[in-house]
C-alpha positions in Angstrom: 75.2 105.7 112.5 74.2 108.0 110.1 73.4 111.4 110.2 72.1 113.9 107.5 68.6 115.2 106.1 70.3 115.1 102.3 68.1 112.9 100.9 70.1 112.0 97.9 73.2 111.8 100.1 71.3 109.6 102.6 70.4 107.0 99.7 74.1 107.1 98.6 75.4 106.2 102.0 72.4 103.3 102.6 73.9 101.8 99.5 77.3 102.0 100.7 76.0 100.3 103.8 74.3 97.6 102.2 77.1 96.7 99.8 79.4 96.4 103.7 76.3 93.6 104.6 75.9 96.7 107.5 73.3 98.1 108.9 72.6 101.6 109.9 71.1 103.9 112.2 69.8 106.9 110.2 69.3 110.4 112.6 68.2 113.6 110.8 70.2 115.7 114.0 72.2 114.2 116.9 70.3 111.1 118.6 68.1 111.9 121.3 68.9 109.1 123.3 71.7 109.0 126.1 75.0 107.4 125.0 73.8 106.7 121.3 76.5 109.1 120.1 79.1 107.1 121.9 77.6 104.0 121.5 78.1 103.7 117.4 81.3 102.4 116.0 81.0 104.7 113.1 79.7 108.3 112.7 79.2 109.4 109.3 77.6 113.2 109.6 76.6 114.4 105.9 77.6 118.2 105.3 74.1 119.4 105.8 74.7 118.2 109.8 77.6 119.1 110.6 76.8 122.7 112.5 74.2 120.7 114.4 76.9 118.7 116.1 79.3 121.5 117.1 80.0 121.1 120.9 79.1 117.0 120.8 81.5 115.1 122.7 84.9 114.1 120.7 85.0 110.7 119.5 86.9 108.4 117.0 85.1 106.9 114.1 83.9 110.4 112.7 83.5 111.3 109.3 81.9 114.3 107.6 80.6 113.2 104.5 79.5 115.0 101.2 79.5 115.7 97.7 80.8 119.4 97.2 84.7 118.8 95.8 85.3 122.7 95.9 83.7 123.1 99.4 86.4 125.6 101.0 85.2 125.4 104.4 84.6 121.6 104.6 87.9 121.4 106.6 86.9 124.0 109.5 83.5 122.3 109.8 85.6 119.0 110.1 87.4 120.4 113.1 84.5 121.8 115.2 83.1 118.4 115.5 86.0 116.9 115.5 85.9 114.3 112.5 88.7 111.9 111.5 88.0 111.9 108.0 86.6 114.1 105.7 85.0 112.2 102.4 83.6 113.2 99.1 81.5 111.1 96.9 82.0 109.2 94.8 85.8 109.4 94.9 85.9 107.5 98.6 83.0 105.3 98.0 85.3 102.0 97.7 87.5 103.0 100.7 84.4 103.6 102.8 82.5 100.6 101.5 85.7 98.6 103.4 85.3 101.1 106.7 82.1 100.2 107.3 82.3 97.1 106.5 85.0 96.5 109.3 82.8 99.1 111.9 80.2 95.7 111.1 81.9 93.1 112.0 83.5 94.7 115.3 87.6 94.6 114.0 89.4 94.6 117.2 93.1 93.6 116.7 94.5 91.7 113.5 95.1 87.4 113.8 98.5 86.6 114.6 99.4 85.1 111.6 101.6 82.6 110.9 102.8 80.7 107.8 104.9 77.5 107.8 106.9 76.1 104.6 109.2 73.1 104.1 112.7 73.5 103.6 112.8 70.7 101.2 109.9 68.3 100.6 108.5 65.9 103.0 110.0 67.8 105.4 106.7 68.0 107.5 105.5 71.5 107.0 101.8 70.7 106.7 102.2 68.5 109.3 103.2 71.1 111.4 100.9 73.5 110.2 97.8 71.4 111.4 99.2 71.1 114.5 99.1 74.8 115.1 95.9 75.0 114.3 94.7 72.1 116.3 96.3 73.1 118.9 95.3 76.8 119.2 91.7 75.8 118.6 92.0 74.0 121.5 93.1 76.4 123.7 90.1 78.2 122.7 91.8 81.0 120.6 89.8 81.2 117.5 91.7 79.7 114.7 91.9 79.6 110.7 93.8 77.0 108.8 94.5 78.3 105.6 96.3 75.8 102.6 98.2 78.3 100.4 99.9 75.2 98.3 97.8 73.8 95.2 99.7 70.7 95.0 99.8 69.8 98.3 97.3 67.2 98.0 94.8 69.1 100.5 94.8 69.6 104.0 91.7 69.1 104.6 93.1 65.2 104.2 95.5 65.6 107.1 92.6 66.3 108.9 90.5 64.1 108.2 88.0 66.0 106.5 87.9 65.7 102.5 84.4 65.5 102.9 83.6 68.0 105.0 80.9 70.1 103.9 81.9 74.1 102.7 83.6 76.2 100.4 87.1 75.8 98.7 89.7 77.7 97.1 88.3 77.5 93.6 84.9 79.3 95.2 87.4 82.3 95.9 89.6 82.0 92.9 87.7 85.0 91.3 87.8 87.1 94.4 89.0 90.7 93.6 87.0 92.9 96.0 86.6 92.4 100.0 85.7 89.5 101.3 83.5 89.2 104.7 85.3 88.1 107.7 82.4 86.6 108.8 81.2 85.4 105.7 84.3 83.9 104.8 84.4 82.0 108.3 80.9 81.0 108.2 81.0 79.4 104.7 84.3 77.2 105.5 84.7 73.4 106.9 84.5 73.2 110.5 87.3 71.0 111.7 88.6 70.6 115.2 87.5 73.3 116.4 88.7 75.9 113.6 88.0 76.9 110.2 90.0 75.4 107.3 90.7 76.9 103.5 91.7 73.7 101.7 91.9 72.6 97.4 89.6 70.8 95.8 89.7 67.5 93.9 89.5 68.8 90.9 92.0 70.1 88.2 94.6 72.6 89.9 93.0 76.3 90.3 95.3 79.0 90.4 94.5 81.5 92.4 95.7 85.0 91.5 97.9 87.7 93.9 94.1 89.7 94.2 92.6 86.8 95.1 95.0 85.8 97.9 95.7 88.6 99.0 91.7 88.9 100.0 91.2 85.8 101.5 93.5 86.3 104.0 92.7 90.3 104.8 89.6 89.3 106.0 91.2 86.2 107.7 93.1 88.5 109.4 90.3 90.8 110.7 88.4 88.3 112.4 91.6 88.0 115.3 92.7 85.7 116.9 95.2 82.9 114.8 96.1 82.4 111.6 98.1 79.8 110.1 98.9 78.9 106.4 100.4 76.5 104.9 102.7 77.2 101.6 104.6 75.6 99.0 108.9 76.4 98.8 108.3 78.2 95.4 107.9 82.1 95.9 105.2 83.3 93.0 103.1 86.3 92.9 100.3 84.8 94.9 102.9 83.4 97.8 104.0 86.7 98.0 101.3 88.2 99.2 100.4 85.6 101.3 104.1 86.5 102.9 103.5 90.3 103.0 100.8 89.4 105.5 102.6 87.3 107.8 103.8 88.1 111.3 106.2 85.1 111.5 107.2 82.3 109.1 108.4 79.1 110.4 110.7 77.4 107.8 110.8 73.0 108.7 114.4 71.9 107.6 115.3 68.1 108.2 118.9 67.7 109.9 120.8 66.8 106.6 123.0 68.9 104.4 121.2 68.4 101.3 118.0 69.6 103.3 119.7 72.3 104.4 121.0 73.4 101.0 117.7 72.9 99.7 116.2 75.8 102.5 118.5 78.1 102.0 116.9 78.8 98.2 113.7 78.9 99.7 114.9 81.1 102.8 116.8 83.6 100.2 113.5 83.6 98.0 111.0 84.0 101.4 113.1 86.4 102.7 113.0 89.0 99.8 109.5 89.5 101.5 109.3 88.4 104.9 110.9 90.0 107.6 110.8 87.4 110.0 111.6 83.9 109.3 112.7 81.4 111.8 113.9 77.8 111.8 112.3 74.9 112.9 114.4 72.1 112.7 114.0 68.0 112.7 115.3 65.2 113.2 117.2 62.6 112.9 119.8 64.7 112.5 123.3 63.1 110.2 126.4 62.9 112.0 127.8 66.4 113.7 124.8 67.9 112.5 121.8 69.3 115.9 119.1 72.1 115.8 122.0 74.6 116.6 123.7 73.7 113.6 120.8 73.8 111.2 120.0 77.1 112.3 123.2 78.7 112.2 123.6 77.7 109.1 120.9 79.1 107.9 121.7 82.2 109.4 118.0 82.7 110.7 117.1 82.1 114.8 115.9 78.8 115.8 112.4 78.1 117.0 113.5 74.8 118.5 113.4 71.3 116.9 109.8 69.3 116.2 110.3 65.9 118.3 109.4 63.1 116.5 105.7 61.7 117.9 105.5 57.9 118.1 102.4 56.3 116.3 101.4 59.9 114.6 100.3 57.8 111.3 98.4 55.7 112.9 96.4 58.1 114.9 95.4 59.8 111.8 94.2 57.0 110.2 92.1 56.9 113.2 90.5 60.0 112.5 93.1 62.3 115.1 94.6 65.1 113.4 98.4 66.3 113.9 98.4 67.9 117.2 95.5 66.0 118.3 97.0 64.2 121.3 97.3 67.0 123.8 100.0 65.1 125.8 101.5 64.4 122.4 105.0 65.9 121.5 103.8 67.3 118.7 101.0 69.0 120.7 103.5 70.3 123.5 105.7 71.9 121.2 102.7 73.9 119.7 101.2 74.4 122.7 104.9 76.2 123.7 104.9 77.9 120.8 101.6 79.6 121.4 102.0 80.5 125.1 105.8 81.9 123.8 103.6 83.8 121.4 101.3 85.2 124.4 104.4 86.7 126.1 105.2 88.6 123.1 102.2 89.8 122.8 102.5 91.2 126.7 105.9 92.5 126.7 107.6 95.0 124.7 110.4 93.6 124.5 109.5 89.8 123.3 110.5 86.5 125.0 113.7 85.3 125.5 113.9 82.4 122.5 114.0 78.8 123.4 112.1 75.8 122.3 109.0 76.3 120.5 109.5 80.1 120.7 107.0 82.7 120.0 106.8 85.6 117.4 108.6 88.8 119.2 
């Protein structure tokens, strides 16, 4: 909602608002109708305005808006009607651009997201990865699969959907400013039930730290899951596809030179991630179990990914990982989530065990 009779102002703010993809409800005074000051995610009440709303009912989303930089009673006109923010043009126009933008598409509570990386390679990573994914979309959460490594051969593969119609990473390679939720969602392969982010055939694209780093913001605002699949090298774009995380699950085969292997990519993850947990596999050599993997790591053990009889073969059959519901693969996902769900309802976290959750 906006609210001013500054005509020069009022054209300022409907650009703002068309540059969000939002649009507004424009009032000259407070709206007449009942509720309609409640009802609006976002108030933005130019300077000319504000006395007129002096007494209205305390809200979030306010902010008084205007032009005057030197204004010395801008603050006490902020307080009587109770306004969050208080913005000048055009020094906030970028920061409100992204307000709006998130008042639009209804941002409730970020995605949980999660990344996944192999301790050494073939360790099963994407595998697992997908399996997330497939599984969460099938519980009904909404779901992103996002593939943050360029040599991966594609994930879109491991799920059977190379041809899938919709946008790749080289159509966001040259994304510096905010992207959509929505849009991003919308313009994405629908596979399984979820959304994925997958490479293209062509030549390699790198995709720089900006460009990563708004992908998966808006990712993120739509809720529910997110999971990404990266490489085991740490560059500027990984990073800030780790500073977003929630929870990182590293995959390390039962074997010492596997093990060796993780702990570069662990020390190198860890410079940025806070919370990075072990999932371990087997077969596992001789004295070595899930216990052991972990501890020497020195990180805390999800629990370790069974092995799933005939997994190749379903895929070739068009079944993605995960896609068997009484699968092994699937029940250790699906514990992972509903571990997940408990964190998310207690304080406190839940008590770690196979497949658990993020605290």
């Amino acid at each position: 909602m906006i609210v001013t009779s500054d005509a020069d102002l009022l054209d300022d703010l409907l650009r703002l608002c068309a540059a969000a993809g939002a649009v507004p409800e424009v009032h000259h005074g407070p709206p007449g109708e009942r509720g309609g000051w409640e009802r609006a995610p976002m108030v933005l009440v130019g300077d000319d305005a504000a006395p007129q709303f002096r007494g209205m009912p305390r809200r979030r989303g306010v902010m008084l808006v205007g032009r005057d930089q030197d204004d010395p009673d801008v603050w006490r006109r902020a307080v009587e009607i109770g306004a969050e923010y208080v913005l000048r043009l055009p020094d906030s126009e970028v920061w409100l651009v992204d307000q709006i933008a998130n008042a639009a598409e209804g941002v409730g509570g970020a995605a949980l997201t999660v990344g996944v990386m192999g301790g050494r390679g073939g360790s099963g990573a994407s595998t697992l990865a997908c399996a997330l994914a497939v599984t969460a979309a099938r519980s009904g959460r909404r779901a992103m699969l996002i593939d943050g490594d360029p040599l991966g051969g594609g994930i879109d593969v491991l799920l059977g959907g190379e041809e899938s119609q919709g946008l790749r990473w080289p159509d966001f390679a040259r994304s510096k400013g905010r992207v959509g939720g929505r849009a991003l969602e919308e313009a994405l392969p629908a596979l399984h039930g979820l959304r994925v982010l997958s490479w293209g055939r062509d030549d390699e694209v790198i995709v720089p730290p900006q460009a990563m780093r708004s992908v998966l913001a808006a990712a993120r605002r739509l809720g529910g899951v997110v999971i990404v699949d990266l490489p085991r090298r740490v560059d500027e774009s990984v990073a800030e596809a780790l500073a977003q995380l929630d929870v990182g699950l590293l995959v390390v085969p039962g074997e010492l030179r596997a093990v060796a292997a993780a702990q570069r990519v662990a020390s190198a993850a860890g410079m940025v991630l806070e919370d990075l947990r072990v999932v371990a596999r087997g077969p596992y050599t001789a004295g070595l179990d899930e216990q052991w993997v972990a501890q020497a790591l020195g990180l805390p053990l999800v629990g370790d990914l069974p092995m799933e009889v005939g997994l190749s073969v379903a895929q070739e059959g068009g079944s993605p990982p995960g896609g068997n519901p009484r699968g092994a693969l699937a029940r250790f996902c699906t514990a992972f989530w509903d571990a997940a769900d408990a964190a998310g309802r207690s304080a406190s976290g839940p008590a770690r065990h196979s497949a658990g959750g993020p605290r």
